[in-house]
PyMOL Python script that loads the backbone (N, CA, C, O; Angstrom):
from pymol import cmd

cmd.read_pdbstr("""\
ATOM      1  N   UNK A   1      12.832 -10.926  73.675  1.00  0.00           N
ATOM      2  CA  UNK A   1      11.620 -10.192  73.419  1.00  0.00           C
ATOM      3  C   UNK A   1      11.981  -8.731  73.164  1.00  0.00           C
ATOM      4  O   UNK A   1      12.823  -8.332  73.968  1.00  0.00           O
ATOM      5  N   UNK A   2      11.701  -8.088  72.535  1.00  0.00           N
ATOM      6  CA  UNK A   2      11.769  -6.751  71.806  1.00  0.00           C
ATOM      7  C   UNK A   2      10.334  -5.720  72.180  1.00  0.00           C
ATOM      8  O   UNK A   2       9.272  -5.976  71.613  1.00  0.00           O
ATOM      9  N   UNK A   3      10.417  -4.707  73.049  1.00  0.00           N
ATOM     10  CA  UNK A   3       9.799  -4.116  72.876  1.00  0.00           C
ATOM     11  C   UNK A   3       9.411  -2.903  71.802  1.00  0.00           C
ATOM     12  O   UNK A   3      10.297  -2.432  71.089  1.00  0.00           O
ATOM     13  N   UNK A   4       7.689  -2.301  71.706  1.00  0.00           N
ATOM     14  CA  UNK A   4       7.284  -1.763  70.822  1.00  0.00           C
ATOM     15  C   UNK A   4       8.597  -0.882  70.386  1.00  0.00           C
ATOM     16  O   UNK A   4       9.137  -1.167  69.318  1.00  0.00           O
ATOM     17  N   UNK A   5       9.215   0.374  71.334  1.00  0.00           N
ATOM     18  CA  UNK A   5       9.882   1.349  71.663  1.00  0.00           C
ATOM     19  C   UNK A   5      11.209   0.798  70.430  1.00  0.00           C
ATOM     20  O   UNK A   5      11.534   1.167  69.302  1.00  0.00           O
ATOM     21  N   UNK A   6      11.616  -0.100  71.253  1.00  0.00           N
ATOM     22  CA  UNK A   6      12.951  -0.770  70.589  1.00  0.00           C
ATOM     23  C   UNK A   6      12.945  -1.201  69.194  1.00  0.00           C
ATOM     24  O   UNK A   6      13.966  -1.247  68.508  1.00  0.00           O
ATOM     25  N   UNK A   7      11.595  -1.567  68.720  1.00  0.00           N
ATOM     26  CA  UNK A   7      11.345  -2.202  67.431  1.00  0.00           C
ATOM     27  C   UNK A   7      11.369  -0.581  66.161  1.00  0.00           C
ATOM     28  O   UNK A   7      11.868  -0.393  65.052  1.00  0.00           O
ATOM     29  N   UNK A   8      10.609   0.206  67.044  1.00  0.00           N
ATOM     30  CA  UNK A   8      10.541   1.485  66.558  1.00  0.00           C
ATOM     31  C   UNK A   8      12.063   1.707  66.416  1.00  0.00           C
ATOM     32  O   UNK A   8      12.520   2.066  65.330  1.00  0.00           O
ATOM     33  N   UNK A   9      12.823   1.512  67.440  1.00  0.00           N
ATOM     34  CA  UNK A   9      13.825   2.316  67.071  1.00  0.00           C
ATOM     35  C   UNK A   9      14.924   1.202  66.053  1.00  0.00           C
ATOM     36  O   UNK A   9      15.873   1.659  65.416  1.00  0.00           O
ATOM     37  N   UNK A  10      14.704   0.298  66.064  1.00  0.00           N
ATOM     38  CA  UNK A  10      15.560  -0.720  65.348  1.00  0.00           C
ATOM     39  C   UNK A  10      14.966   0.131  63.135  1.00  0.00           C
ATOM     40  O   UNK A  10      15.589   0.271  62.083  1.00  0.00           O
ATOM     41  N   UNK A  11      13.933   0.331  63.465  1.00  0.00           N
ATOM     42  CA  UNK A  11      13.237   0.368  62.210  1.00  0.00           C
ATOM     43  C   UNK A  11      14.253   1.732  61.392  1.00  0.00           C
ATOM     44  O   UNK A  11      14.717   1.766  60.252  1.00  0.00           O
ATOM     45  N   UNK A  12      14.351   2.995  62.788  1.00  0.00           N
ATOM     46  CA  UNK A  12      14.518   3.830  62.561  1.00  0.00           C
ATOM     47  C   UNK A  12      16.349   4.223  61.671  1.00  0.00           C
ATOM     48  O   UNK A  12      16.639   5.075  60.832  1.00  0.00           O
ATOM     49  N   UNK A  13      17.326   3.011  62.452  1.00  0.00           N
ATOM     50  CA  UNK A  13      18.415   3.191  62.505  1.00  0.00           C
ATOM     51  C   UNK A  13      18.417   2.320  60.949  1.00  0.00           C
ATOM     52  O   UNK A  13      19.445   2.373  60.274  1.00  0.00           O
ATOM     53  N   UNK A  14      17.470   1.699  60.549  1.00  0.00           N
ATOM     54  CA  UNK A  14      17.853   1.047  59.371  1.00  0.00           C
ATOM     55  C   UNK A  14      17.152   1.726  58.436  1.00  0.00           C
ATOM     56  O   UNK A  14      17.227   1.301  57.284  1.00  0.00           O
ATOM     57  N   UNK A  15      16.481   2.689  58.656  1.00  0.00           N
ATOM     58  CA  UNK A  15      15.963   3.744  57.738  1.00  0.00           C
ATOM     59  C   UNK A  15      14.940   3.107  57.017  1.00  0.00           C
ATOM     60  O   UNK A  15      14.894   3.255  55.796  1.00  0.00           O
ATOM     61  N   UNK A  16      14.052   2.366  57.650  1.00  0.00           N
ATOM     62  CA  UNK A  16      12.965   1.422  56.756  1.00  0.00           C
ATOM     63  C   UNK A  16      11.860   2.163  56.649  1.00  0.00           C
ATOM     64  O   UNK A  16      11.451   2.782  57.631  1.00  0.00           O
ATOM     65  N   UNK A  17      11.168   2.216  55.358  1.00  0.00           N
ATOM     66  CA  UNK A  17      10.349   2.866  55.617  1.00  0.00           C
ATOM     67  C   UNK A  17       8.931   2.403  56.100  1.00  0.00           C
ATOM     68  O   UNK A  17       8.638   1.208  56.150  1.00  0.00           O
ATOM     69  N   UNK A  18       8.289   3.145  56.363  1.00  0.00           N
ATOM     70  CA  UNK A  18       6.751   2.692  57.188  1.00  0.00           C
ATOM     71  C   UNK A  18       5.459   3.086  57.124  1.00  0.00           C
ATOM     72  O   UNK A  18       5.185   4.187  57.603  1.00  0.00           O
ATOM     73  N   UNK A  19       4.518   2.363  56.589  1.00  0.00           N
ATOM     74  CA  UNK A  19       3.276   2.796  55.780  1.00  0.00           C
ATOM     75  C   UNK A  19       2.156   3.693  57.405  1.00  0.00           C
ATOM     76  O   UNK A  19       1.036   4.204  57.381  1.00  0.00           O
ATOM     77  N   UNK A  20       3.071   3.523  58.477  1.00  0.00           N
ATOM     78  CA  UNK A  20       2.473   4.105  59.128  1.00  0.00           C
ATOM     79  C   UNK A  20       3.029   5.805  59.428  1.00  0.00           C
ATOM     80  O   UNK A  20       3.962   6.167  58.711  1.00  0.00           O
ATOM     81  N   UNK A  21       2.520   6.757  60.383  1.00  0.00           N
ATOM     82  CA  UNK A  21       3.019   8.170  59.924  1.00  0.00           C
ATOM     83  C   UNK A  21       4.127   8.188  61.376  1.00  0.00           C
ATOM     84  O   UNK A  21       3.644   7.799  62.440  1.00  0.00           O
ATOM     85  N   UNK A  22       5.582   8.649  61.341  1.00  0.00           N
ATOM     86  CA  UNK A  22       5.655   8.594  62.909  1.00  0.00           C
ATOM     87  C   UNK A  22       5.013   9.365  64.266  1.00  0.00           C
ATOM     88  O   UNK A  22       5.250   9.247  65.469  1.00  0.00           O
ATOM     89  N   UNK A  23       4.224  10.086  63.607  1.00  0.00           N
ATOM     90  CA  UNK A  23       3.347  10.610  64.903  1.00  0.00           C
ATOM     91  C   UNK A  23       2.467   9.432  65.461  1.00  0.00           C
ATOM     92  O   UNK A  23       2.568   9.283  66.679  1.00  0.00           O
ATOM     93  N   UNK A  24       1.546   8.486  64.748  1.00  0.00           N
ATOM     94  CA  UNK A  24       1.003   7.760  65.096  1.00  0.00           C
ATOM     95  C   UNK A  24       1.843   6.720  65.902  1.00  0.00           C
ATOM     96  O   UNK A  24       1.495   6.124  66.921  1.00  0.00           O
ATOM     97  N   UNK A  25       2.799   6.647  65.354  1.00  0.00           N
ATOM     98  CA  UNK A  25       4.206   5.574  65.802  1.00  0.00           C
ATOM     99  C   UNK A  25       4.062   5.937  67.450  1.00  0.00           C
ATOM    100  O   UNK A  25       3.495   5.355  68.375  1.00  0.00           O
ATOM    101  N   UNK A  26       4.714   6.964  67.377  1.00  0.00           N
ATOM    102  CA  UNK A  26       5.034   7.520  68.578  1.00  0.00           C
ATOM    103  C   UNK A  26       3.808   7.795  69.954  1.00  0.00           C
ATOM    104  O   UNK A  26       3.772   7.478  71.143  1.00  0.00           O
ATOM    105  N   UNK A  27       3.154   8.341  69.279  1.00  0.00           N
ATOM    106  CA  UNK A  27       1.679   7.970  70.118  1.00  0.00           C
ATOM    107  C   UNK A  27       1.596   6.556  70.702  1.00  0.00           C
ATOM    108  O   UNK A  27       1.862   6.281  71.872  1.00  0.00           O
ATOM    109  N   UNK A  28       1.098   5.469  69.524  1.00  0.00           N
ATOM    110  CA  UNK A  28       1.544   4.307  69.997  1.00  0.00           C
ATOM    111  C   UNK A  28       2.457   3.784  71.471  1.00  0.00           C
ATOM    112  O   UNK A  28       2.023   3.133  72.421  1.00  0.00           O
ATOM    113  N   UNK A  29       3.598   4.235  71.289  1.00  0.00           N
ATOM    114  CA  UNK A  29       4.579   4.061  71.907  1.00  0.00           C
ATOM    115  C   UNK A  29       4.191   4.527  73.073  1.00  0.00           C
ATOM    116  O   UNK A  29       4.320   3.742  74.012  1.00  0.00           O
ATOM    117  N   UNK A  30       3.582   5.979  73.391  1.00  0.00           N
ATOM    118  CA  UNK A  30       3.734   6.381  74.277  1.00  0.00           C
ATOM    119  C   UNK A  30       2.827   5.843  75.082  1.00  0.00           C
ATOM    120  O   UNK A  30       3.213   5.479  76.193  1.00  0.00           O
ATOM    121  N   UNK A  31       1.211   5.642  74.658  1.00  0.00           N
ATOM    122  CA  UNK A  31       0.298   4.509  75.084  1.00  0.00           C
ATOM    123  C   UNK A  31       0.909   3.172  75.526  1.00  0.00           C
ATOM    124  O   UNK A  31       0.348   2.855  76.575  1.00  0.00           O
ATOM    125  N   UNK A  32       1.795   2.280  75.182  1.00  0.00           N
ATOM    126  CA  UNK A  32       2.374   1.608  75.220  1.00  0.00           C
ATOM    127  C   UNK A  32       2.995   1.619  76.711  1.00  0.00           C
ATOM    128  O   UNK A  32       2.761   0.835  77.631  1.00  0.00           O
ATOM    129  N   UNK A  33       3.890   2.781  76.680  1.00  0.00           N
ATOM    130  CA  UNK A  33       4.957   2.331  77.625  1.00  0.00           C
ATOM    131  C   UNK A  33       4.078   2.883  78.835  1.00  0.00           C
ATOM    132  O   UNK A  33       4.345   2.494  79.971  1.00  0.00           O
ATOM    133  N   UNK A  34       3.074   3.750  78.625  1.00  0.00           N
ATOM    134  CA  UNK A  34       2.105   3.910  79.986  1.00  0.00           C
ATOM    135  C   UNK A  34       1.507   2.975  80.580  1.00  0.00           C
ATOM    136  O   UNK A  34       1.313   2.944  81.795  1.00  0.00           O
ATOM    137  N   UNK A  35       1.046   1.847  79.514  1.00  0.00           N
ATOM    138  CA  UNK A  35       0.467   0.707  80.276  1.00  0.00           C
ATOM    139  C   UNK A  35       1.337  -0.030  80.876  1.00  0.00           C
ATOM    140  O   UNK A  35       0.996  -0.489  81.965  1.00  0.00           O
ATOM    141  N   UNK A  36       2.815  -0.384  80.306  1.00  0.00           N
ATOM    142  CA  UNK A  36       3.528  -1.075  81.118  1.00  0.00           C
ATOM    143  C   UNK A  36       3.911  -0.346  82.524  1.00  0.00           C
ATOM    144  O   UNK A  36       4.382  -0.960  83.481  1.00  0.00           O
ATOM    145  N   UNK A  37       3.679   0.855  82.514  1.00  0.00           N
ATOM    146  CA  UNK A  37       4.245   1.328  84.155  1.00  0.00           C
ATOM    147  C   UNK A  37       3.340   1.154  84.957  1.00  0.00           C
ATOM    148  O   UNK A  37       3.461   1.208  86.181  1.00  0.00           O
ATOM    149  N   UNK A  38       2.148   0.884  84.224  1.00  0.00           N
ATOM    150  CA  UNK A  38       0.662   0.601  85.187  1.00  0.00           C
ATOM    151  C   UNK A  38       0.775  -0.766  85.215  1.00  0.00           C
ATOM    152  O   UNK A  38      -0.349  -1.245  85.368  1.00  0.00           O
ATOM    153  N   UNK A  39       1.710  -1.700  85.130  1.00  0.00           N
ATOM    154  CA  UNK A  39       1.526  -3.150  85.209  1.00  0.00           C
ATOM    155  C   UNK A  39       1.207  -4.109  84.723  1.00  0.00           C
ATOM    156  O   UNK A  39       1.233  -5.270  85.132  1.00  0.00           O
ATOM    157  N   UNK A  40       0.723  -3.465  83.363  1.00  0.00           N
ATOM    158  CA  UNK A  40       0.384  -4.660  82.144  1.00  0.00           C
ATOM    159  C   UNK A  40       1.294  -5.333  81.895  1.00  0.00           C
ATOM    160  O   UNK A  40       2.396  -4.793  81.991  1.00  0.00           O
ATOM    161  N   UNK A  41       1.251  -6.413  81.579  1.00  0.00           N
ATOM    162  CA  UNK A  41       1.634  -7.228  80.902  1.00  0.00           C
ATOM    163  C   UNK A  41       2.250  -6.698  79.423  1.00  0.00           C
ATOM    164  O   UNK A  41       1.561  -6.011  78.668  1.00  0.00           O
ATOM    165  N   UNK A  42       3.250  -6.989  79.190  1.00  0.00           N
ATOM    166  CA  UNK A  42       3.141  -6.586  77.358  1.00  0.00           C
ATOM    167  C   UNK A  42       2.335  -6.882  76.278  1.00  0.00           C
ATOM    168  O   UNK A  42       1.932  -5.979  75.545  1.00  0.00           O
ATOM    169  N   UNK A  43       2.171  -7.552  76.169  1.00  0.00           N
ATOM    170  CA  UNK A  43       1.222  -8.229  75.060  1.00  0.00           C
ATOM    171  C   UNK A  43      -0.093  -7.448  75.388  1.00  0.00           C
ATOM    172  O   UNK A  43      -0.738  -7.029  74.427  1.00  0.00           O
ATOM    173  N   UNK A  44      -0.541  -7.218  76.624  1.00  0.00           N
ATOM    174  CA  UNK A  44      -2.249  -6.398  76.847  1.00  0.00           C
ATOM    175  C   UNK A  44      -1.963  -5.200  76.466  1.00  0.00           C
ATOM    176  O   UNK A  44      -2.873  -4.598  75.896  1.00  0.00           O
ATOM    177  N   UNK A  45      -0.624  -4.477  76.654  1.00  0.00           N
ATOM    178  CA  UNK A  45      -0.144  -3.162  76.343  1.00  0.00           C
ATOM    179  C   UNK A  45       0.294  -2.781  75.248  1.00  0.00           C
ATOM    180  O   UNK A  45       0.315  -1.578  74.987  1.00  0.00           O
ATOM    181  N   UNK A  46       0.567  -3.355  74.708  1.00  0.00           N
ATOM    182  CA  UNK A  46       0.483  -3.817  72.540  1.00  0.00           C
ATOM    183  C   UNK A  46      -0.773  -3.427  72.428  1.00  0.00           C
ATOM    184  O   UNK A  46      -0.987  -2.361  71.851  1.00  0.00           O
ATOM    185  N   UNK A  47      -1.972  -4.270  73.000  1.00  0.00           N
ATOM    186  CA  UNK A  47      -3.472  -4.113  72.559  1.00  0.00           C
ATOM    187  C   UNK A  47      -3.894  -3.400  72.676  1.00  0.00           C
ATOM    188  O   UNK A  47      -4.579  -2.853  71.812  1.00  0.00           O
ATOM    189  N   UNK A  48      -3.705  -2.960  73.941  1.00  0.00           N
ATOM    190  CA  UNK A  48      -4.227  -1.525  74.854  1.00  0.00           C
ATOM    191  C   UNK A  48      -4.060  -0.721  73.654  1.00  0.00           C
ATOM    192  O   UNK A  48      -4.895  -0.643  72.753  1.00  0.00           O
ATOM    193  N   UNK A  49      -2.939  -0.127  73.689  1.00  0.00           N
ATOM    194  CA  UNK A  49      -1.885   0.904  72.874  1.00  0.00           C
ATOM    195  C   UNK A  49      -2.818   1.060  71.303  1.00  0.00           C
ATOM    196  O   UNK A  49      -3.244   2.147  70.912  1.00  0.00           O
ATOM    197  N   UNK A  50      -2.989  -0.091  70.636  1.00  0.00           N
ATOM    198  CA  UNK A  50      -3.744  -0.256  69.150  1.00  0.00           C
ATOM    199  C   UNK A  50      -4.972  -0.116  69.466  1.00  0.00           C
ATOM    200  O   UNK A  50      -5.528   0.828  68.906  1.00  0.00           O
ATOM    201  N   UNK A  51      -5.532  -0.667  70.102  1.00  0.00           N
ATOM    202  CA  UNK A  51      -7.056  -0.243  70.674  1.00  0.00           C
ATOM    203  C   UNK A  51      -7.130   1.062  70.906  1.00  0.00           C
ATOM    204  O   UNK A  51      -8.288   1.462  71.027  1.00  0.00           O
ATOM    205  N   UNK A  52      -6.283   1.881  71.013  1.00  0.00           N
ATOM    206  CA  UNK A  52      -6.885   3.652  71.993  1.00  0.00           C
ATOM    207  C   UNK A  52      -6.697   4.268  70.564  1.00  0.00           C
ATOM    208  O   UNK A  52      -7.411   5.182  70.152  1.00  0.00           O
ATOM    209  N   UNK A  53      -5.357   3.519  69.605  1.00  0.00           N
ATOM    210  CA  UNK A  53      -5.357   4.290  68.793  1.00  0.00           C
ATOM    211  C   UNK A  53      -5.908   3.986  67.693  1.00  0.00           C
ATOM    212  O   UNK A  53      -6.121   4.993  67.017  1.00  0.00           O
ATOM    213  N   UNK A  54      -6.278   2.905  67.149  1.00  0.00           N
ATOM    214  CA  UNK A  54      -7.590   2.885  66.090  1.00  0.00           C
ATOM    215  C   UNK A  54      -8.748   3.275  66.937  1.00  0.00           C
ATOM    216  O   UNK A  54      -9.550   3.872  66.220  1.00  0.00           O
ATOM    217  N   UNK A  55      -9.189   3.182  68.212  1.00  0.00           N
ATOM    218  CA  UNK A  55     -11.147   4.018  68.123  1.00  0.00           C
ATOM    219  C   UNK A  55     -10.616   5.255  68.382  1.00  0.00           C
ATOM    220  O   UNK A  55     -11.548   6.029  68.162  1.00  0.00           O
ATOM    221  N   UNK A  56      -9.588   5.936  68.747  1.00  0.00           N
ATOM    222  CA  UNK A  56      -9.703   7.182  68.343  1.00  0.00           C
ATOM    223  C   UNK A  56      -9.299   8.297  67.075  1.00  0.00           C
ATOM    224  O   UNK A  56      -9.401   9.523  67.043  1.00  0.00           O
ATOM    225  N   UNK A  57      -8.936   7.587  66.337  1.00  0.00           N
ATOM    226  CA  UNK A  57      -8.575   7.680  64.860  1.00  0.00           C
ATOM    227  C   UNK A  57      -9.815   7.090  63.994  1.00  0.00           C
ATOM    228  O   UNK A  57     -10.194   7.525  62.907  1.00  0.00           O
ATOM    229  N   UNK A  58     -10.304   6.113  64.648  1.00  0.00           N
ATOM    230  CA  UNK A  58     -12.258   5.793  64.036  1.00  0.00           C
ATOM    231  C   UNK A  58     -13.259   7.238  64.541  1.00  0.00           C
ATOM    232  O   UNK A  58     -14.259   7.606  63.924  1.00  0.00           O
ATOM    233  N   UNK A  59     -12.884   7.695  65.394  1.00  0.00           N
ATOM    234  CA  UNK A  59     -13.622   8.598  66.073  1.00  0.00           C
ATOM    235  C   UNK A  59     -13.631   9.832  65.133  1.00  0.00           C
ATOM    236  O   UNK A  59     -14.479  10.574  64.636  1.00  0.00           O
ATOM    237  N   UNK A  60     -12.455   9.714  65.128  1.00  0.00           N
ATOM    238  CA  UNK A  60     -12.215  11.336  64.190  1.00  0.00           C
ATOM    239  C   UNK A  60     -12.642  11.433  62.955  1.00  0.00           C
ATOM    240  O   UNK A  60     -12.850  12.516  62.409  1.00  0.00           O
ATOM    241  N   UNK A  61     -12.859   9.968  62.242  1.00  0.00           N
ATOM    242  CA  UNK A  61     -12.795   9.839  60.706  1.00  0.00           C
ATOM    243  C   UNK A  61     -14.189  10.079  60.885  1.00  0.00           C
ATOM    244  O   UNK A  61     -14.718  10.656  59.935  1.00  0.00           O
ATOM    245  N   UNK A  62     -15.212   9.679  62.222  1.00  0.00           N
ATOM    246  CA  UNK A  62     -16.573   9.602  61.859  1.00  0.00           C
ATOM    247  C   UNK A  62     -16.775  10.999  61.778  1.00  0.00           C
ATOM    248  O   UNK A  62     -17.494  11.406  60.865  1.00  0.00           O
ATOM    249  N   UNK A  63     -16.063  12.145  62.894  1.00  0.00           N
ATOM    250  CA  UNK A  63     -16.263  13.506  62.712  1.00  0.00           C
ATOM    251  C   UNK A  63     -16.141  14.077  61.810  1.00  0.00           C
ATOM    252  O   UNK A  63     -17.034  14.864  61.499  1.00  0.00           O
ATOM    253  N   UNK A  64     -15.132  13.952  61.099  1.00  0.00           N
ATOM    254  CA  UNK A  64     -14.961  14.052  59.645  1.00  0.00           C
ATOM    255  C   UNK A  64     -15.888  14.352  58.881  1.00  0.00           C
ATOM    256  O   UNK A  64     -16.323  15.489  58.697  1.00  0.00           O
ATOM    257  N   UNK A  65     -16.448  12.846  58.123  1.00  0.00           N
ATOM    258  CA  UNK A  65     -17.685  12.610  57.519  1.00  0.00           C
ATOM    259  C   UNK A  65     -18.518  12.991  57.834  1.00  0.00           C
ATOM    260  O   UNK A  65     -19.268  12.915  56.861  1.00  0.00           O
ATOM    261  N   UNK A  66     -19.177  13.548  58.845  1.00  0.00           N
ATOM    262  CA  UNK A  66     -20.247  14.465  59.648  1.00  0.00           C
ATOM    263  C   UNK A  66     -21.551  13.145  60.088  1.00  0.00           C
ATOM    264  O   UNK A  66     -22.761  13.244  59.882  1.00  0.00           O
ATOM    265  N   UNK A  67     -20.872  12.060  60.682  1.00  0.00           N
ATOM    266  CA  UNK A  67     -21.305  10.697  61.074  1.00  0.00           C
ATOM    267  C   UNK A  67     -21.666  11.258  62.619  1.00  0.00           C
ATOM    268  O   UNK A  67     -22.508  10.882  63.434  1.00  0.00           O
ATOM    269  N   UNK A  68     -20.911  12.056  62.647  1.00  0.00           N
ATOM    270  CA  UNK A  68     -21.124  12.365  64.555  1.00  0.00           C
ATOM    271  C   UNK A  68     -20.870  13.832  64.786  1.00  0.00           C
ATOM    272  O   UNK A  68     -20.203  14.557  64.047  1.00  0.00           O
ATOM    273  N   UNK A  69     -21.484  14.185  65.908  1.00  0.00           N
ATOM    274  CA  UNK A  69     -21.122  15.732  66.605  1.00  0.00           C
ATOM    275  C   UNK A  69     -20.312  16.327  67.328  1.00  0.00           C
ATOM    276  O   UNK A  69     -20.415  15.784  68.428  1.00  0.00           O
ATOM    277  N   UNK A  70     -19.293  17.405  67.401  1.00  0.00           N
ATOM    278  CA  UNK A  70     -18.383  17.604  67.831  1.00  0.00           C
ATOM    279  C   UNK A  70     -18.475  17.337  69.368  1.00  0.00           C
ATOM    280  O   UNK A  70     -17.416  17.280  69.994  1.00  0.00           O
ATOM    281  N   UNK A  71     -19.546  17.186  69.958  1.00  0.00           N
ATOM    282  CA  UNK A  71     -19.725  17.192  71.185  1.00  0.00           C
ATOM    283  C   UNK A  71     -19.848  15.549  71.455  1.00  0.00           C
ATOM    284  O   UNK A  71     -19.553  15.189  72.595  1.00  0.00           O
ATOM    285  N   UNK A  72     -20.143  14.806  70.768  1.00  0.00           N
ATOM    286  CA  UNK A  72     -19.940  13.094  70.807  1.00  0.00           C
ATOM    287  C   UNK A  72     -18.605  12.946  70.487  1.00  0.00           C
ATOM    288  O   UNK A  72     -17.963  12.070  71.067  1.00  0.00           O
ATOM    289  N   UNK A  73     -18.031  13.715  69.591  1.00  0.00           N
ATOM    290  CA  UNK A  73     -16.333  13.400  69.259  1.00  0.00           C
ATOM    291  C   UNK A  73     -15.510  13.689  70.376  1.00  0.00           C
ATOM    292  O   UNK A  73     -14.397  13.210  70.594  1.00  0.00           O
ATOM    293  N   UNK A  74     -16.405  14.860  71.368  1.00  0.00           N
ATOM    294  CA  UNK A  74     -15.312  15.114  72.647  1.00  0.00           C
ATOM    295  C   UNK A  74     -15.882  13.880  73.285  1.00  0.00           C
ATOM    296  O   UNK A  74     -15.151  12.904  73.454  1.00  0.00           O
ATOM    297  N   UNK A  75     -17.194  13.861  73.663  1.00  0.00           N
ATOM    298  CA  UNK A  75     -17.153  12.822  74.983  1.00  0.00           C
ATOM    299  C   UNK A  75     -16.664  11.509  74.450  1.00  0.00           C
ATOM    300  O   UNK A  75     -15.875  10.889  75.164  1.00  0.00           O
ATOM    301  N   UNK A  76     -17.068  10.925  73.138  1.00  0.00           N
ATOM    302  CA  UNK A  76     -16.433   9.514  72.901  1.00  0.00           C
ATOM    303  C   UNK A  76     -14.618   9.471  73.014  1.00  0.00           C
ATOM    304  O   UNK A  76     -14.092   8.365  72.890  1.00  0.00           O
ATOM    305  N   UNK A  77     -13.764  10.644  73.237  1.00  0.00           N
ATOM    306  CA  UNK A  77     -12.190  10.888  73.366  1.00  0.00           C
ATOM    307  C   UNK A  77     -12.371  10.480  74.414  1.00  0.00           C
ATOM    308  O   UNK A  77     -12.087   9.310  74.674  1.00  0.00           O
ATOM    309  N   UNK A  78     -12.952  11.400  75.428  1.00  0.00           N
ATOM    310  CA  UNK A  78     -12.657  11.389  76.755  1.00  0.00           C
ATOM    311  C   UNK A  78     -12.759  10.305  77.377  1.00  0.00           C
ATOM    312  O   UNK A  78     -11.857   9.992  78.154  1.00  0.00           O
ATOM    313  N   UNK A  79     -14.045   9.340  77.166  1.00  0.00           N
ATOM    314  CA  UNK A  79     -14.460   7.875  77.375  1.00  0.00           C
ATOM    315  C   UNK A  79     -13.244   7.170  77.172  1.00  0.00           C
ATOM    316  O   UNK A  79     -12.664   6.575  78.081  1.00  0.00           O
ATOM    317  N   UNK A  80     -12.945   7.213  76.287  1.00  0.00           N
ATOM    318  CA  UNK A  80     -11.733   6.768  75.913  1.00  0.00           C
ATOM    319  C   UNK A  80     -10.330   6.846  76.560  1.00  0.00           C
ATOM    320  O   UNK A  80      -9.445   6.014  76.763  1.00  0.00           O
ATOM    321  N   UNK A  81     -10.487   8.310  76.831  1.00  0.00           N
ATOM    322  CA  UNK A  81      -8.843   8.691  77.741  1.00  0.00           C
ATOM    323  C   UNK A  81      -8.690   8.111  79.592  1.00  0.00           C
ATOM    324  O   UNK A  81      -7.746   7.755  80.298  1.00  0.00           O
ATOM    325  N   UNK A  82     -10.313   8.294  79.811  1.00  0.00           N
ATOM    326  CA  UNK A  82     -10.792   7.492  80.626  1.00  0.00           C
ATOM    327  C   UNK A  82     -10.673   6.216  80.809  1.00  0.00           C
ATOM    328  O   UNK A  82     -10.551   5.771  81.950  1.00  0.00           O
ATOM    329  N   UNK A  83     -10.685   5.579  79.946  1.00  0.00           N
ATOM    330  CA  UNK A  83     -10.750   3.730  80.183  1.00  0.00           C
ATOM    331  C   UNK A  83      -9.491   3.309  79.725  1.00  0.00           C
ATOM    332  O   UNK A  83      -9.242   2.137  80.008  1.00  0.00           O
ATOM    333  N   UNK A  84      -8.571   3.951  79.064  1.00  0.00           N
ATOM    334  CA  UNK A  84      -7.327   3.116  78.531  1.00  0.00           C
ATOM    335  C   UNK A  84      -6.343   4.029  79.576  1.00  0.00           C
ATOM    336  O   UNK A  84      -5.531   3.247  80.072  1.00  0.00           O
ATOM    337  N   UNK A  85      -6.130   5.414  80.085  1.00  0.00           N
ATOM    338  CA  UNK A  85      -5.119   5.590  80.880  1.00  0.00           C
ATOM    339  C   UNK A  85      -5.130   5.910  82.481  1.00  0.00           C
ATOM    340  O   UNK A  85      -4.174   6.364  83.111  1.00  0.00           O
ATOM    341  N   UNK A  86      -6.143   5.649  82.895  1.00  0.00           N
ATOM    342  CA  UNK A  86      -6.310   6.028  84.314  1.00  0.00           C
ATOM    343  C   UNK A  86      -7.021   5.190  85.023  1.00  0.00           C
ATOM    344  O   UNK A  86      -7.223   5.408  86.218  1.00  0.00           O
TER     345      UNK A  86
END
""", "prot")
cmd.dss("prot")
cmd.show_as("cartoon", "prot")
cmd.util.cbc("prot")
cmd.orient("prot")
């Protein structure tokens, strides 16, 4: 079994490229390896990890578009930082 971290870095040493940006990568990752120190399971911590980071990358795109208010863009983060890391 290969974790996220390792897959990242397997990608890296073969210089592949990746339609994703590595900040997001790395974010990922770091979501990732937080849930496993909290006891997840891997596979929930894969989900976890993609879950925090598509609704909060949905979040922003809605701020963006002027879909929502800077003050719903903070509390819907925080909701967020709330339920996936603590």
């Amino acid at each position: 079994m290969v974790t996220l971290r390792e897959a990242v870095q397997q990608l890296r040493e073969r210089d592949l490229a990746c339609t994703v940006s590595a900040e997001v990568v790395e974010q990922k990752v770091t979501v990732f390896s937080d849930c496993v120190e909290r006891g997840f399971t891997p596979l929930r911590s894969e989900i976890m990890a993609a879950f925090y980071i598509a609704s909060r990358d949905a979040t922003a795109e809605a701020f963006d578009r002027g879909l929502i208010t800077r003050g719903e863009l903070e509390t819907q983060q925080a909701a967020l930082v709330r339920q996936l890391l603590f």
